[in-house]
N, C-alpha and C positions, 0 to 999 in steps of 0.2 A: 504494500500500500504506500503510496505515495504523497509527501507531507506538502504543505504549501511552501515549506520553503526548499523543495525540491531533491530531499534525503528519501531514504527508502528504509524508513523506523525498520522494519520486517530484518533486511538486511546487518543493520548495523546492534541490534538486539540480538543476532545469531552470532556476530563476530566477536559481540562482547562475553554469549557465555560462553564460547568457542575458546576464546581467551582465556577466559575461568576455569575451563575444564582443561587445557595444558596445562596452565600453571598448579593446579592441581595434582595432574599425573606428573609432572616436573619433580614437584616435591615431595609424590609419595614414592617417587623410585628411588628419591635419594635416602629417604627415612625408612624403607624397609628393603630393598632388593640389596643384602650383601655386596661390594664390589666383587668380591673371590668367587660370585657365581657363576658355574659351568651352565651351558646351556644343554636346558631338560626339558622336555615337552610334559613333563608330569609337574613337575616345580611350575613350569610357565601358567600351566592351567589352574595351579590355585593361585598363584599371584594374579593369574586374569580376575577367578572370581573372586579374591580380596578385595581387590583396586577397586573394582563394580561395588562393591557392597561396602567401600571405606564414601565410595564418589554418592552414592546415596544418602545412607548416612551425614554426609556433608552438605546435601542439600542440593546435589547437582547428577543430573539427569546423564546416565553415560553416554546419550547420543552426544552430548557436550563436547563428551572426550571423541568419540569413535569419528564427529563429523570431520574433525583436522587426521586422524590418526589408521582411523580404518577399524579393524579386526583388536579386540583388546588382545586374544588371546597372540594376536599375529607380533602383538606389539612387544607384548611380555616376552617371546620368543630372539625376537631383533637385541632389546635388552640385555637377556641374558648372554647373547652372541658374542653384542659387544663387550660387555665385562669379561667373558671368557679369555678373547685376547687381547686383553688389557694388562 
């Protein structure tokens, strides 16, 4: 929907909880994903559904996170990748 002064509220409403929900997953991977994690598709999958159920709990809907990020579980998997060879 378009405002008279020619913004697109709709748009800029998604960007901002888009925003909220990285900065979120930002700071849950630092406060709970071990750096010395090997990458495990059974770890990854309760960290998926942790993160979902921390990001609720918090007030913020996971499409928040999944709209910039995709697949939580895909997401959990990339992370522990990169800390592996790290």
């Amino acid at each position: 929907m378009k405002y008279f002064d020619g913004t697109n509220r709709s748009n800029e409403h998604r960007s901002i909880m888009s925003t909220r929900g990285i900065e979120f997953l930002q700071k849950w991977v630092e406060d709970n994903v071990p750096p010395y994690s090997k990458s495990d598709p059974t770890l990854a999958a309760k960290l998926a559904e942790q993160v979902t159920a921390d990001a609720i709990k918090a007030g913020i809907r996971p499409e928040e996170i999944s709209e910039e990020v995709g697949s939580m579980l895909t997401t959990m998997l990339e992370v522990l990748d990169q800390r592996d060879t790290q």
